[in-house]
C-alpha positions in Angstrom: -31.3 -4.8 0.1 -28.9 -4.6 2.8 -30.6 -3.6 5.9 -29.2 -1.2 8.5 -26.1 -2.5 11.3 -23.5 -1.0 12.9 -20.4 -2.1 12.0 -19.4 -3.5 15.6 -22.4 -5.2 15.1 -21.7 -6.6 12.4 -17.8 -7.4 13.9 -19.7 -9.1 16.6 -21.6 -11.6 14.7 -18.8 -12.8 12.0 -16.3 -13.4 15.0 -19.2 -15.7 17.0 -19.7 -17.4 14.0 -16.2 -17.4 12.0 -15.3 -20.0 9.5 -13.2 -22.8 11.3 -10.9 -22.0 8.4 -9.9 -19.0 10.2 -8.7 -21.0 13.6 -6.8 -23.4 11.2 -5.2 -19.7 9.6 -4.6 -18.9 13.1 -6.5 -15.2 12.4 -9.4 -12.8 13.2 -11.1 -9.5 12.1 -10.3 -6.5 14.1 -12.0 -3.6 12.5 -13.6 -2.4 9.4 -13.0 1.3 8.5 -16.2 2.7 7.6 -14.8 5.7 5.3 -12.2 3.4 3.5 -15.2 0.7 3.5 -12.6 -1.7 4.0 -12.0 -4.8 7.0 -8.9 -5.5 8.9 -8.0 -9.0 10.1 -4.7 -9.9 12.0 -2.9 -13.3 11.6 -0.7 -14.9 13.6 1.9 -17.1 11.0 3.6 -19.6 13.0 6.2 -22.6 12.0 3.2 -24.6 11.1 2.3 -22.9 7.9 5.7 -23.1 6.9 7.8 -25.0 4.5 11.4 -24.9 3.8 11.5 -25.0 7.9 15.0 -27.3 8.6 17.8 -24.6 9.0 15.9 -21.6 7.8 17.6 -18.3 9.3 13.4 -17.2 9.7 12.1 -20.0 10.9 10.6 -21.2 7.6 8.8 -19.8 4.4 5.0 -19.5 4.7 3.0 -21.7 2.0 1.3 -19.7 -1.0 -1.8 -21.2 0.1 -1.7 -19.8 3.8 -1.2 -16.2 2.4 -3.9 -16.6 -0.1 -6.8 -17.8 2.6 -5.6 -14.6 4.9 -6.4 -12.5 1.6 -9.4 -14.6 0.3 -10.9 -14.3 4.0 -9.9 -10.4 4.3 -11.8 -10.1 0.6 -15.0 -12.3 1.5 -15.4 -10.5 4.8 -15.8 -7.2 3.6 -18.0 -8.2 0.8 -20.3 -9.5 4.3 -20.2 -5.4 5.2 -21.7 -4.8 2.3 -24.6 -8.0 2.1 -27.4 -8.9 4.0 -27.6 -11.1 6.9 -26.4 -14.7 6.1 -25.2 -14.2 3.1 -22.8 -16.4 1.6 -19.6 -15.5 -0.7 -17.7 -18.0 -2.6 -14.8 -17.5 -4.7 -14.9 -18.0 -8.4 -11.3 -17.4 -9.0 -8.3 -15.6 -7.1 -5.1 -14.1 -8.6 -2.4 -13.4 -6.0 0.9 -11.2 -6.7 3.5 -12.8 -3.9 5.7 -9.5 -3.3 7.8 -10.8 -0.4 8.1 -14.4 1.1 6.3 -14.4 4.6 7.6 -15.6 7.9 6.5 -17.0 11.1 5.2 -13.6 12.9 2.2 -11.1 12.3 0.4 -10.1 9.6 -2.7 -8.0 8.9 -4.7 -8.2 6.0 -7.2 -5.3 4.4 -9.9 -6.4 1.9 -12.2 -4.7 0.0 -15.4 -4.7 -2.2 -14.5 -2.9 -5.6 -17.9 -3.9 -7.6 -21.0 -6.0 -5.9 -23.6 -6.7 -7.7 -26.7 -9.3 -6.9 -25.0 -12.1 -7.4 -21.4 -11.6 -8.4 -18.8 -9.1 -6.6 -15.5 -8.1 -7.8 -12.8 -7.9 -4.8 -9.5 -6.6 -4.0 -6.8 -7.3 -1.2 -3.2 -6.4 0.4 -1.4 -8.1 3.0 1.6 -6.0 5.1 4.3 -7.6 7.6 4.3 -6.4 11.3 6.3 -4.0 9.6 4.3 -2.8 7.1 5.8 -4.0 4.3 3.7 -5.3 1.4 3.7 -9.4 1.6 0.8 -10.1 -1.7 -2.1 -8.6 -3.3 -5.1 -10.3 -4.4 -8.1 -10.1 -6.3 -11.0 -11.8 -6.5 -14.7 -12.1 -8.5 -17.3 -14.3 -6.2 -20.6 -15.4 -6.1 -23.1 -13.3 -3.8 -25.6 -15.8 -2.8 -28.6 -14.2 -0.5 -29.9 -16.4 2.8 -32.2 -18.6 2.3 
């Protein structure tokens, strides 16, 4: 049963703690919409998560993988909105739709719970260019595991 926290609360104690992952992504959380029930992270894509860098008029092509941990983290955190305290969410499998190819700049992600269950939760995620242009969508089925 979750138990009752605001959601700056909430913001509060996932950014203290944040994976390490999420420096590596070069991202954060910045809100979660309480009506929408959905959490808003911001990334910063730079020529290091790039490939097809040399001579690129962008400044390179970010990799798949980079785009699919800004969705995957964007999915997982909003599935903590909707858990208890310390739990954990690991993905079972992901699918990814790549819309646009992403390039060194901002990006903001938006992830969602569609299904949660006691142990399995069924998740859904868009990223969008500084522009707000859709980059990928993603969803995702994870294991809900409850603190120990």
């Amino acid at each position: 049963m979750r138990e009752a926290r605001s959601s700056a609360d909430i913001i509060a104690t996932i950014e203290a703690r944040h994976p390490p992952a999420w420096d590596l992504l070069n991202g954060r959380l910045v809100g979660y919409d309480e009506a929408l029930r959905r959490t808003t992270m911001e990334w910063k894509a730079e020529t290091r998560h790039c490939h097809s860098v040399p001579g690129h008029p962008r400044g390179g092509i970010v990799q798949g993988g980079i785009v699919t941990g800004w969705l995957d983290a964007a999915m997982a955190t909003a599935c903590h909105f909707q858990s208890d305290p310390g739990t954990s969410v690991a993905s079972l499998e992901i699918k990814v739709a790549f819309l646009l190819a992403a390039h060194p700049g901002t990006y903001r992600s938006y992830g969602k719970v569609v299904r949660i269950g006691r142990t399995i939760a069924f998740l859904e995620a868009e990223l969008y260019d500084a522009e707000d242009r859709p980059i990928a969508t993603a969803t995702s089925t994870a294991a809900v595991r409850a603190a120990k």
